[in-house]
C-alpha atoms as an extended CHARMM CRD file, in Angstrom:
* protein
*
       230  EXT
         1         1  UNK       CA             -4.6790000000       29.4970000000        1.4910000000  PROA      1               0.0000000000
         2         2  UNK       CA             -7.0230000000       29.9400000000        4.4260000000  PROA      2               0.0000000000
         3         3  UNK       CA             -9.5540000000       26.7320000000        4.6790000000  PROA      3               0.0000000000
         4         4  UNK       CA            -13.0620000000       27.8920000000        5.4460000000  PROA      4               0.0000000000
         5         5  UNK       CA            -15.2490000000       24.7720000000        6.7320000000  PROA      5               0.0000000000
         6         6  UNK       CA            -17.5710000000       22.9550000000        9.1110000000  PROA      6               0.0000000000
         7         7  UNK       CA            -17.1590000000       19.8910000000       10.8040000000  PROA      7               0.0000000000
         8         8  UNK       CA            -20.2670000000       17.3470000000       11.0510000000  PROA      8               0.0000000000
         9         9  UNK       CA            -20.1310000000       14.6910000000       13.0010000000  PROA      9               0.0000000000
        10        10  UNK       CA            -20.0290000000       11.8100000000       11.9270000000  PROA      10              0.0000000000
        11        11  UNK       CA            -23.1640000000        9.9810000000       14.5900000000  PROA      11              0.0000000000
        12        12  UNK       CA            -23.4650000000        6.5290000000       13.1960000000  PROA      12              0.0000000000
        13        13  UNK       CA            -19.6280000000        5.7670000000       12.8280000000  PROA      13              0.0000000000
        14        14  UNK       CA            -19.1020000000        7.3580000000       16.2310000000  PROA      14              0.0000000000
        15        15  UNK       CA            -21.6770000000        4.6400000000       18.1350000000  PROA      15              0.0000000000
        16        16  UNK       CA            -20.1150000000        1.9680000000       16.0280000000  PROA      16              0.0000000000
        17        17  UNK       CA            -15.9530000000        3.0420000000       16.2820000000  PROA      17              0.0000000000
        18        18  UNK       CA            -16.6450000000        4.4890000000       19.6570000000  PROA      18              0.0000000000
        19        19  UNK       CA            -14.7890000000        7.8190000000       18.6920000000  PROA      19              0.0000000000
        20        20  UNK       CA            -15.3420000000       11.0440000000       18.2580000000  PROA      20              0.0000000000
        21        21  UNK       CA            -15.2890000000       11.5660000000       14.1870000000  PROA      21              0.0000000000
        22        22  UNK       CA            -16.2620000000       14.6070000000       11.6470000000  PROA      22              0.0000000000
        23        23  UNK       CA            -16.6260000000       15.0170000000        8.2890000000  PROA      23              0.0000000000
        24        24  UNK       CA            -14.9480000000       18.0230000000        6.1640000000  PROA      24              0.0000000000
        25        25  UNK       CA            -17.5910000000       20.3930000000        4.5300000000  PROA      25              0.0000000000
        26        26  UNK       CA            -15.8270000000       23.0150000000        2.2730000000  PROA      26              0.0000000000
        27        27  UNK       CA            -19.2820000000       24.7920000000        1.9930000000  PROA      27              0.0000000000
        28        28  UNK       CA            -18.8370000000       26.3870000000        5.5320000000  PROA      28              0.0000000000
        29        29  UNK       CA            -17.7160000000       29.6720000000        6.0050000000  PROA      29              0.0000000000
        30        30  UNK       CA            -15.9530000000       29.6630000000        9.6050000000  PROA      30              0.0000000000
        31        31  UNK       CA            -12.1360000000       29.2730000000        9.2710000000  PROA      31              0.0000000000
        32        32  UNK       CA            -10.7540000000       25.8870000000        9.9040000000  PROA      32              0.0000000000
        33        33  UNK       CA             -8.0510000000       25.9810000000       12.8210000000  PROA      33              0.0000000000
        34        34  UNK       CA             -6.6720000000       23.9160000000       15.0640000000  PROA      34              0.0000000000
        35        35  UNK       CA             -8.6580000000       24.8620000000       18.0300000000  PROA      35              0.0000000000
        36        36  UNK       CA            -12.1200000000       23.4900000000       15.7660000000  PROA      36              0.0000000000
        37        37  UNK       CA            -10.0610000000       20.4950000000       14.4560000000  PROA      37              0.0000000000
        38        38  UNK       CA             -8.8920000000       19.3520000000       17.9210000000  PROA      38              0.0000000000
        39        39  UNK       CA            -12.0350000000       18.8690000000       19.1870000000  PROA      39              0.0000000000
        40        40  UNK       CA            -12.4820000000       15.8860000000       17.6300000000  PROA      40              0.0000000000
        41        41  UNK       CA            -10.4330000000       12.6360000000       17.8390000000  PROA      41              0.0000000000
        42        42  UNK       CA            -10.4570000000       11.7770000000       13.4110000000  PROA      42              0.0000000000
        43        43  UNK       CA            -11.4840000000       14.4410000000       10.9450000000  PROA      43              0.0000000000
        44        44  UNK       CA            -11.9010000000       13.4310000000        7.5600000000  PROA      44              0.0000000000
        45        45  UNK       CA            -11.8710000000       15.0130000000        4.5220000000  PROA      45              0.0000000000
        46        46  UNK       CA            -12.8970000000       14.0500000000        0.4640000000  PROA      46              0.0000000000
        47        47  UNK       CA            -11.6050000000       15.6580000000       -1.7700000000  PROA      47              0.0000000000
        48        48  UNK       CA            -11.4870000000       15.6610000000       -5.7510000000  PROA      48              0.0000000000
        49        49  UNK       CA             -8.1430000000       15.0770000000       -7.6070000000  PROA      49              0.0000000000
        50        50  UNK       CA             -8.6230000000       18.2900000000       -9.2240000000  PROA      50              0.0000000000
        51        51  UNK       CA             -8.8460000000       20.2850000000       -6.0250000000  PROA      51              0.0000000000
        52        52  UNK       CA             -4.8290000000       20.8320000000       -5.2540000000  PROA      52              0.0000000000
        53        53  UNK       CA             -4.9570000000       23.9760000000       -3.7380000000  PROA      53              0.0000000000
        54        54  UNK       CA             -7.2860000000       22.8580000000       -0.8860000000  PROA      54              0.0000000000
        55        55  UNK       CA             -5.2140000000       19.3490000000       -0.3690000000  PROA      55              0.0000000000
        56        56  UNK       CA             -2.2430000000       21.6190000000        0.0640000000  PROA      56              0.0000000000
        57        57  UNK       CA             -4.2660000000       23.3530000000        2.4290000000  PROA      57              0.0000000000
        58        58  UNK       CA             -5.1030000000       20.8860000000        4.3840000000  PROA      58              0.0000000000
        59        59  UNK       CA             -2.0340000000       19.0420000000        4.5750000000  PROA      59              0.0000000000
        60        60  UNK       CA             -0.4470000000       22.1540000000        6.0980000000  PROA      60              0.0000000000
        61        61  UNK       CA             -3.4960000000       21.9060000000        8.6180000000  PROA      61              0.0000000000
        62        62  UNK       CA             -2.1790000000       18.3620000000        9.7100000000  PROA      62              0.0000000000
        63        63  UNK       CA             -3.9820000000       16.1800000000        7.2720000000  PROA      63              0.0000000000
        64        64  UNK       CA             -2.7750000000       13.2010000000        5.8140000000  PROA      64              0.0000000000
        65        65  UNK       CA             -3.2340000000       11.2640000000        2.5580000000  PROA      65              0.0000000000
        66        66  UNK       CA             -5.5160000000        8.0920000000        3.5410000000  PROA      66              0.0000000000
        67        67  UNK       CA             -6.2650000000        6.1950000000       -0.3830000000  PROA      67              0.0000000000
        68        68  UNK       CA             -7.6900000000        7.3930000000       -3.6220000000  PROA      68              0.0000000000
        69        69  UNK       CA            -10.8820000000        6.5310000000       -4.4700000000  PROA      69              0.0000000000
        70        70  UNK       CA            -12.5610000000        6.5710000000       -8.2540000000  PROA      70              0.0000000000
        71        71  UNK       CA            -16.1940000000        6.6290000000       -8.8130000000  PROA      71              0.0000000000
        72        72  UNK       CA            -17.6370000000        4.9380000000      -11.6460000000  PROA      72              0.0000000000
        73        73  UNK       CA            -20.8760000000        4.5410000000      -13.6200000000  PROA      73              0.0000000000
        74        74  UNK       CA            -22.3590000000        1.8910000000      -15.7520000000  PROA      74              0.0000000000
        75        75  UNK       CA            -25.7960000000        2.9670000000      -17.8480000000  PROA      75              0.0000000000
        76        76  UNK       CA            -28.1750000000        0.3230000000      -17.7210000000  PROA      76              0.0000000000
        77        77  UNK       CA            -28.9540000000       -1.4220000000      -21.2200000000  PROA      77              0.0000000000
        78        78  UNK       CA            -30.1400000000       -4.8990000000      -22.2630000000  PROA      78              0.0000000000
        79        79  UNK       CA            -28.6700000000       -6.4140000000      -18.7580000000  PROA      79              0.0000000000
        80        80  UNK       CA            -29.2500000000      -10.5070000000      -19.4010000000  PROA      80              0.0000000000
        81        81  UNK       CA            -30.3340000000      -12.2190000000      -16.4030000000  PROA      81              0.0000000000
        82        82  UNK       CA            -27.8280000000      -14.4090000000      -14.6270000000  PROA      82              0.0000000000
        83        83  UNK       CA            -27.5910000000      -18.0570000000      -13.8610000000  PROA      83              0.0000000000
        84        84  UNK       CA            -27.2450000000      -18.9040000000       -9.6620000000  PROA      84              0.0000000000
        85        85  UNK       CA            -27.5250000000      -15.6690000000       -8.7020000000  PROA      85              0.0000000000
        86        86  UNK       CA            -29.7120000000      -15.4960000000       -4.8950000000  PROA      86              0.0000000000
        87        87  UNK       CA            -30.9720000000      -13.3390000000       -2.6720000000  PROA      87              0.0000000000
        88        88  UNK       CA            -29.4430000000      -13.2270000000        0.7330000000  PROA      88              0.0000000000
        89        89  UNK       CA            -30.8620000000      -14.8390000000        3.4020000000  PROA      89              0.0000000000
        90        90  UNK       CA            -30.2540000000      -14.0270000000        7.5480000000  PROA      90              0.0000000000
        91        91  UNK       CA            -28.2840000000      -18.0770000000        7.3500000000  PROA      91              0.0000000000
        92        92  UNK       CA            -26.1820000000      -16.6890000000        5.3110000000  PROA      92              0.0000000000
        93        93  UNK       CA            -25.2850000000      -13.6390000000        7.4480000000  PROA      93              0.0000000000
        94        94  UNK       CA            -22.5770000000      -15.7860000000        9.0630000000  PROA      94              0.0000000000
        95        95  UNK       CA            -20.3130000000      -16.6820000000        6.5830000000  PROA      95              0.0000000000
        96        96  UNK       CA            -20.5970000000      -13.2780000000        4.6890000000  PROA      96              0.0000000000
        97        97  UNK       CA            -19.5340000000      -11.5800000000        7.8160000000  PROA      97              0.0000000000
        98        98  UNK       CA            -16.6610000000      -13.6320000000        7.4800000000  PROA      98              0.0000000000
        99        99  UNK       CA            -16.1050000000      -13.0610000000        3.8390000000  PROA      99              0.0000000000
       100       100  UNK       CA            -16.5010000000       -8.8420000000        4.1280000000  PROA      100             0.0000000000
       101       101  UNK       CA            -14.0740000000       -8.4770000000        7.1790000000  PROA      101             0.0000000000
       102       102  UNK       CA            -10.9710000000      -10.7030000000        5.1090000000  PROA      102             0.0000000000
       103       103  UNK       CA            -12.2100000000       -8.7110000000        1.8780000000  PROA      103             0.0000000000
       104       104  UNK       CA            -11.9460000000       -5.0220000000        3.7720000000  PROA      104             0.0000000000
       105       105  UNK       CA             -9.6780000000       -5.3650000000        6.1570000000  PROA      105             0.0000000000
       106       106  UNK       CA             -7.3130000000       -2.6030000000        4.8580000000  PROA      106             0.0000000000
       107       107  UNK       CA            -10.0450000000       -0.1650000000        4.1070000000  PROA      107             0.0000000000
       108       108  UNK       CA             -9.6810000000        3.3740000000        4.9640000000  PROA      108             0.0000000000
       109       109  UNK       CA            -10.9760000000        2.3240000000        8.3660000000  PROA      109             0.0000000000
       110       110  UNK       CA             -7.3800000000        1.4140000000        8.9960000000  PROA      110             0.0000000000
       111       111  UNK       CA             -4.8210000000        2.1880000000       12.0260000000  PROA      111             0.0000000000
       112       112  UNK       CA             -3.3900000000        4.2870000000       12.8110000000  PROA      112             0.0000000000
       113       113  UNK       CA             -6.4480000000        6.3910000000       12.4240000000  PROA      113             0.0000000000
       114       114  UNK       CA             -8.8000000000        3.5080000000       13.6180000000  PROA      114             0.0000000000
       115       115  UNK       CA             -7.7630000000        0.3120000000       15.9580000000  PROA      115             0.0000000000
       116       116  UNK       CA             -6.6610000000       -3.3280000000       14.4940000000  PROA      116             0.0000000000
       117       117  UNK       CA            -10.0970000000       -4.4190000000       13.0260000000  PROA      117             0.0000000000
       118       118  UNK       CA            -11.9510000000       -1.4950000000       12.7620000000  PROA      118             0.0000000000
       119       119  UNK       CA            -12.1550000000       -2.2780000000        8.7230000000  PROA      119             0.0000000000
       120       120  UNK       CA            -13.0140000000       -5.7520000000        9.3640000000  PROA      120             0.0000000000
       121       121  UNK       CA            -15.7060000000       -4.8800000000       11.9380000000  PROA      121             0.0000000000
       122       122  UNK       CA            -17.5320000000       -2.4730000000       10.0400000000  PROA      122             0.0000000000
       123       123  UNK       CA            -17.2970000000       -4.0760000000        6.5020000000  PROA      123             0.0000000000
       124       124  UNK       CA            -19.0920000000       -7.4340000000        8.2250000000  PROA      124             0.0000000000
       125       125  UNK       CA            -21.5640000000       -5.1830000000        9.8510000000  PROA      125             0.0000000000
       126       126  UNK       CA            -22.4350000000       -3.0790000000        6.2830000000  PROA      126             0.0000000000
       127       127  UNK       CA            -22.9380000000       -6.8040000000        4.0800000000  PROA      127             0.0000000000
       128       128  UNK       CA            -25.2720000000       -8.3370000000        7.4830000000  PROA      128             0.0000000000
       129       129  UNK       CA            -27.4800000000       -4.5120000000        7.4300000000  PROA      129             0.0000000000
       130       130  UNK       CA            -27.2330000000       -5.1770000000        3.6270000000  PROA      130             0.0000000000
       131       131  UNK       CA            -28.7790000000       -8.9040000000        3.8380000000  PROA      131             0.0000000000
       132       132  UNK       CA            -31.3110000000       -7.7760000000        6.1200000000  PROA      132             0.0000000000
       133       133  UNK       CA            -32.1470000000       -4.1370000000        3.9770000000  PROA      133             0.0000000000
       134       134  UNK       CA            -31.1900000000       -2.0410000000        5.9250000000  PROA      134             0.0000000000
       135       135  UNK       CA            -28.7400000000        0.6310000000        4.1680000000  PROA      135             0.0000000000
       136       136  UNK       CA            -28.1470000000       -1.2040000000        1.2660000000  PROA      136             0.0000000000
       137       137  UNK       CA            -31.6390000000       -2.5310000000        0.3020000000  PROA      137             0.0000000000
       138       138  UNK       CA            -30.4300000000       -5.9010000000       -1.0210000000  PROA      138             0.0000000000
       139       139  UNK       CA            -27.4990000000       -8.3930000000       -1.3260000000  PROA      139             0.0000000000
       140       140  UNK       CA            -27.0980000000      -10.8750000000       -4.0270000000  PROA      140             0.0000000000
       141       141  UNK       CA            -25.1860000000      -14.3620000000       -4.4360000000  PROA      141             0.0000000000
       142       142  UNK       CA            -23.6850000000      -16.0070000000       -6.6240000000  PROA      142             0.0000000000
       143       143  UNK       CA            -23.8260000000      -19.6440000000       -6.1980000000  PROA      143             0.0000000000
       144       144  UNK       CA            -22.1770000000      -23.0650000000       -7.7380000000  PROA      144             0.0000000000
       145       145  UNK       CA            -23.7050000000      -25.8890000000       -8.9740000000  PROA      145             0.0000000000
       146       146  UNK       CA            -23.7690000000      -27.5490000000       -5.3460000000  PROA      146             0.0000000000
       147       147  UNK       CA            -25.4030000000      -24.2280000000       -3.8130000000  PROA      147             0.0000000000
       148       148  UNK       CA            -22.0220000000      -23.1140000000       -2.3580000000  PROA      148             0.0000000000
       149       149  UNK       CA            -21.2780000000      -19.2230000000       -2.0350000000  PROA      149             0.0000000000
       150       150  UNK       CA            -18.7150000000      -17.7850000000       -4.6140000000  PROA      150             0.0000000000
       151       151  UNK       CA            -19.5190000000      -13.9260000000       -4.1190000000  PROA      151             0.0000000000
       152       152  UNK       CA            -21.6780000000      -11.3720000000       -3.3380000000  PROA      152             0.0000000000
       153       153  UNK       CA            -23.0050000000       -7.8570000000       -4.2520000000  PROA      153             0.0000000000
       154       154  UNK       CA            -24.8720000000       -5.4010000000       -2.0980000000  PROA      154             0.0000000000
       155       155  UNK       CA            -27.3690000000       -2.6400000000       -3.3220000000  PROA      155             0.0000000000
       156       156  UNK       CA            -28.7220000000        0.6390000000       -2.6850000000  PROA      156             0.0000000000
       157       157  UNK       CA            -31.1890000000        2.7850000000       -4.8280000000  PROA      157             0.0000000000
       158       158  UNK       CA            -30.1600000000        6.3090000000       -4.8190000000  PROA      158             0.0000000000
       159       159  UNK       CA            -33.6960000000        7.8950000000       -6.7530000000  PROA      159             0.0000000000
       160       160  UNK       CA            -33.5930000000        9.5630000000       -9.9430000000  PROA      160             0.0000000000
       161       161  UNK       CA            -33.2250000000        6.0510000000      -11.5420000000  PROA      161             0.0000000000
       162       162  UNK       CA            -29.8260000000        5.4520000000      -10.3260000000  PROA      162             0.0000000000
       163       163  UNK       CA            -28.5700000000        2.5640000000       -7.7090000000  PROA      163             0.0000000000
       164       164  UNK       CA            -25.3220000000        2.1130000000       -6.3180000000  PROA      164             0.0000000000
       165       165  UNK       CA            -23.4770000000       -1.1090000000       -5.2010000000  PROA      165             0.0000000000
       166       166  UNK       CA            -21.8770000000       -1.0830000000       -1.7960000000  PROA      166             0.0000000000
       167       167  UNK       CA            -19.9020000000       -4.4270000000       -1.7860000000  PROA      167             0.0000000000
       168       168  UNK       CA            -18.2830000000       -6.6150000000       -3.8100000000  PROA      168             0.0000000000
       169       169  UNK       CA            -16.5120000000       -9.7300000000       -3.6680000000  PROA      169             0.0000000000
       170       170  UNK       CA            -15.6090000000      -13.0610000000       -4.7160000000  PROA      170             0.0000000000
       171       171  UNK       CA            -14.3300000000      -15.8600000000       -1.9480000000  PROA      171             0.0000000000
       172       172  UNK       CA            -11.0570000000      -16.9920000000       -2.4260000000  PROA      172             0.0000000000
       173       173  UNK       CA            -11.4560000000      -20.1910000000       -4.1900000000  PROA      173             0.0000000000
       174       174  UNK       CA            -13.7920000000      -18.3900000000       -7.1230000000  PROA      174             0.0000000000
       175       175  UNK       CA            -11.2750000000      -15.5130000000       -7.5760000000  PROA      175             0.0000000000
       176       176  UNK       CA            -10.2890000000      -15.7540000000      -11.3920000000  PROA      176             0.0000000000
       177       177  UNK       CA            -13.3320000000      -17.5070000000      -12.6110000000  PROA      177             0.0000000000
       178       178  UNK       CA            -15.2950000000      -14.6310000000      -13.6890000000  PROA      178             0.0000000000
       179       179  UNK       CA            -17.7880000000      -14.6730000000      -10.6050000000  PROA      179             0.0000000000
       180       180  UNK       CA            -16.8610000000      -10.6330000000      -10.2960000000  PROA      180             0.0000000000
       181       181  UNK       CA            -18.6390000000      -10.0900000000      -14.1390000000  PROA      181             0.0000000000
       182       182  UNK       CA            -21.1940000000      -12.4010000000      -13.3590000000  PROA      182             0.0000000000
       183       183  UNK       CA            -22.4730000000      -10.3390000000      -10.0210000000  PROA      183             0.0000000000
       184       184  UNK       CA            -21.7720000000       -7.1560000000      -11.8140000000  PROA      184             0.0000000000
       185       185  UNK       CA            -23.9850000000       -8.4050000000      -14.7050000000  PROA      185             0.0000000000
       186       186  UNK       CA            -26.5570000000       -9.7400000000      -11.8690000000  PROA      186             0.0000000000
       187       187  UNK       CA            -26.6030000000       -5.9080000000      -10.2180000000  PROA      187             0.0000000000
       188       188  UNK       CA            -27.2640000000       -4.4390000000      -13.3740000000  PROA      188             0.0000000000
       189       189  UNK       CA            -30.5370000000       -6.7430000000      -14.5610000000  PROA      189             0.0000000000
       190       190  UNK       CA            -31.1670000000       -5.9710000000      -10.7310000000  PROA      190             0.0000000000
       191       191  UNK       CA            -31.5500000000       -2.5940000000      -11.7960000000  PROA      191             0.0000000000
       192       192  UNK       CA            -33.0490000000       -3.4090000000      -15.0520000000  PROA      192             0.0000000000
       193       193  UNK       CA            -36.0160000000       -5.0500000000      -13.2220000000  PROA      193             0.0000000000
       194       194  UNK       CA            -36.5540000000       -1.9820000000      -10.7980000000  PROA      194             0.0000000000
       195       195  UNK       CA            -36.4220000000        0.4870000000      -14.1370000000  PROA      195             0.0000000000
       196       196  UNK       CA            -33.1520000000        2.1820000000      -13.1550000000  PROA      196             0.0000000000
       197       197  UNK       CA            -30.9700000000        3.4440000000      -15.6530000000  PROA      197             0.0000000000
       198       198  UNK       CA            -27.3140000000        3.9340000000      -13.9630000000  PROA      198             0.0000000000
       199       199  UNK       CA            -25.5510000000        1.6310000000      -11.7390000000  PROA      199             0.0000000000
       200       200  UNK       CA            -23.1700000000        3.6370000000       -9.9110000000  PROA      200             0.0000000000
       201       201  UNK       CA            -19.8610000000        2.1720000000       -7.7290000000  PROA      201             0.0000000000
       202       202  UNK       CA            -16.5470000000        3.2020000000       -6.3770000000  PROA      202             0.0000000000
       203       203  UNK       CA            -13.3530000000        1.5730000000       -5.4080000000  PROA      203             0.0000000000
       204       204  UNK       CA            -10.1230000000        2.3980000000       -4.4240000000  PROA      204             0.0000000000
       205       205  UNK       CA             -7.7950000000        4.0180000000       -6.6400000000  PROA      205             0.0000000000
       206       206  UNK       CA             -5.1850000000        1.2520000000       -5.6880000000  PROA      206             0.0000000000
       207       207  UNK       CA             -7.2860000000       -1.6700000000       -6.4640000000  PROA      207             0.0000000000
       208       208  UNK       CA             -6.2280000000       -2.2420000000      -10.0880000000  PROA      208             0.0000000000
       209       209  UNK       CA             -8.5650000000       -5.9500000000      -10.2040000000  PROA      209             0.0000000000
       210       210  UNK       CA            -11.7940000000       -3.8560000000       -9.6370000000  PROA      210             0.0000000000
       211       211  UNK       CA            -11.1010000000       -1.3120000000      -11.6360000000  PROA      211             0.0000000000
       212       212  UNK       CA            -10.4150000000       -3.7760000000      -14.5810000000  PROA      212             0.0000000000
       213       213  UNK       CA            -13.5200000000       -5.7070000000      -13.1490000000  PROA      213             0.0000000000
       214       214  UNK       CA            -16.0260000000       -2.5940000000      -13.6890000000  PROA      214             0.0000000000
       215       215  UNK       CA            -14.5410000000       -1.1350000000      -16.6900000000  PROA      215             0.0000000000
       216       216  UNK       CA            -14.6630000000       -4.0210000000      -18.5930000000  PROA      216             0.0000000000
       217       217  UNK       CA            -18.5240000000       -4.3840000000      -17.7240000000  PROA      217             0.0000000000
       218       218  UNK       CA            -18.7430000000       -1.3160000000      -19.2920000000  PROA      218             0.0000000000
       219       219  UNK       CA            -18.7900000000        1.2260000000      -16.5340000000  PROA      219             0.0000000000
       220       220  UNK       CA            -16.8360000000        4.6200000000      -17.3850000000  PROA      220             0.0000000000
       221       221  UNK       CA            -14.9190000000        6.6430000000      -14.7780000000  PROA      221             0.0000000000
       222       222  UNK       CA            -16.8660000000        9.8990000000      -13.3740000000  PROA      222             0.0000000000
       223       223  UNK       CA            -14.5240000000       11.4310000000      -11.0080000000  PROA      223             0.0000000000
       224       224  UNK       CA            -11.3610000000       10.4890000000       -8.7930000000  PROA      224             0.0000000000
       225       225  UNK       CA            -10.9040000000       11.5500000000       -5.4120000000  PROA      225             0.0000000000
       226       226  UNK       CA             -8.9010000000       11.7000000000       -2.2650000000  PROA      226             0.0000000000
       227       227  UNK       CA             -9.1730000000       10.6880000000        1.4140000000  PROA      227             0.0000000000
       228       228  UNK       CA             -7.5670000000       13.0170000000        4.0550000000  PROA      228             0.0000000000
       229       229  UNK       CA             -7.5330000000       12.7180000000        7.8900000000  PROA      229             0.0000000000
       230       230  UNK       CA             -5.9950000000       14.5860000000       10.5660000000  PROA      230             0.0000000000
C-alpha cells in the first residue's frame, strides 16, 4: 500500500545525538519515498500493534523493527503515603546519572541506529533535567534506613488530571525487595496530592519485570505499539 506521511524533525534529539532524525506522521498526505526518507540520517516511526498493513508498508520502505512498547494506566484511588520516599536534590544528580545510563543502556537509542552510548547518554541526561524540573517536573527517592539511594521515579503532569512517569528504577543491590511497588505507590500519592486522577507509564514490550511491576500496582494495559526505523 502506498504510505502517505510527513517527516518532523526531531530538534532536541538532533542537538543532543548530533544527527539528523525525523519522526513518522501518518496524518500527512505527501507520499513517502525514498528520495523524502533519505534526507535524513534515522527516521522513526510508532506504530500500534493493530496497524499491520502500514508496518508492512513500511518495512517494504526499508524500515526495521526496533522494540515493542505497551502503555499502561493506573487510576488514582486511596494512594497511602510512603515511608523514605525524597525529593531529588542537584547532589544527587551524580550518582543517578550513573544509575539511568546502566538502567537504559539498551534502549531504543541503541546501535546500529545510534553510536555505543547513545542510550546511556541520554537516559542520564532525562533523570538530571528530571531532578532539576525540567521535562519531567519531579524525581522521587526511595531511601534506606541509613539515607542510602535504592531507586528512583521521575514525573511529568500531562493536564486533564493525568501524569505520567518517565523513569524507573531500582539500584542493583535493592532489586527484589519491593523498592519498584514502593516508588510506584510513592508516584501515585504524588499524584494524589496534586488532584490527578490517572498515572500513566510505558515500558518495553520485552521487559517482563516492569510489566509485572505495574500491573500488579494495579495499572491496566491501554495500547501496545511498535518502534520502526529506517
Amino acid at each position: 500500500m502506498p504510505v502517505l506521511a510527513s517527516i518532523k524533525p526531531l530538534e532536541w534529539e538532533n542537538n543532543f545525538f548530533a544527527l539528523n532524525s525525523g519522526l513518522l506522521d501518518l496524518s500527512g498526505t505527501q507520499l513517502l519515498g525514498p528520495e523524502q526518507l533519505s534526507a535524513f540520517d534515522v527516521v522513526q516511526a510508532k506504530l500500534y500493534s493493530h496497524q499491520t498493513a502500514e508496518i508492512d508498508a513500511l518495512s517494504a520502505l526499508g524500515f526495521q523493527l526496533v522494540e515493542g512498547e505497551v502503555d499502561l494506566a493506573l487510576t488514582i484511588s486511596g494512594a497511602q503515603r510512603q515511608a523514605g520516599i525524597r525529593i531529588a536534590r542537584p547532589e544527587h544528580i551524580a550518582q543517578l546519572r550513573d544509575v539511568a545510563s546502566e538502567a537504559f543502556s539498551q534502549s531504543r537509542f541503541r546501535a546500529p541506529w545510534y553510536q555505543p552510548g547513545d542510550s546511556g547518554r541520554f537516559y542520564a541526561q532525562w533523570i538530571e533535567n528530571a531532578v532539576r524540573g525540567s521535562f519531567d517536573h519531579q524525581c522521587l527517592l526511595a531511601v534506606d534506613e541509613a539515607g542510602s539511594i535504592e531507586g528512583f521515579v521521575s514525573l511529568r503532569e500531562l493536564g486533564d488530571a493525568e501524569a505520567r512517569i518517565g523513569l524507573l528504577a531500582s539500584l542493583p543491590p535493592a532489586r527484589g525487595k519491593g523498592v519498584g511497588k514502593r516508588l510506584v505507590q510513592a508516584a501515585a500519592d504524588w499524584c494524589q496530592a496534586r488532584r490527578l486522577t490517572r498515572l500513566r507509564v510505558a515500558t518495553q514490550l520485552s521487559n517482563l519485570a516492569a510489566l509485572r511491576l505495574y500491573l500488579a500496582s494495579g495499572a491496566s494495559v491501554e495500547s501496545t505499539a511498535y518502534w520502526l526505523y529506517r
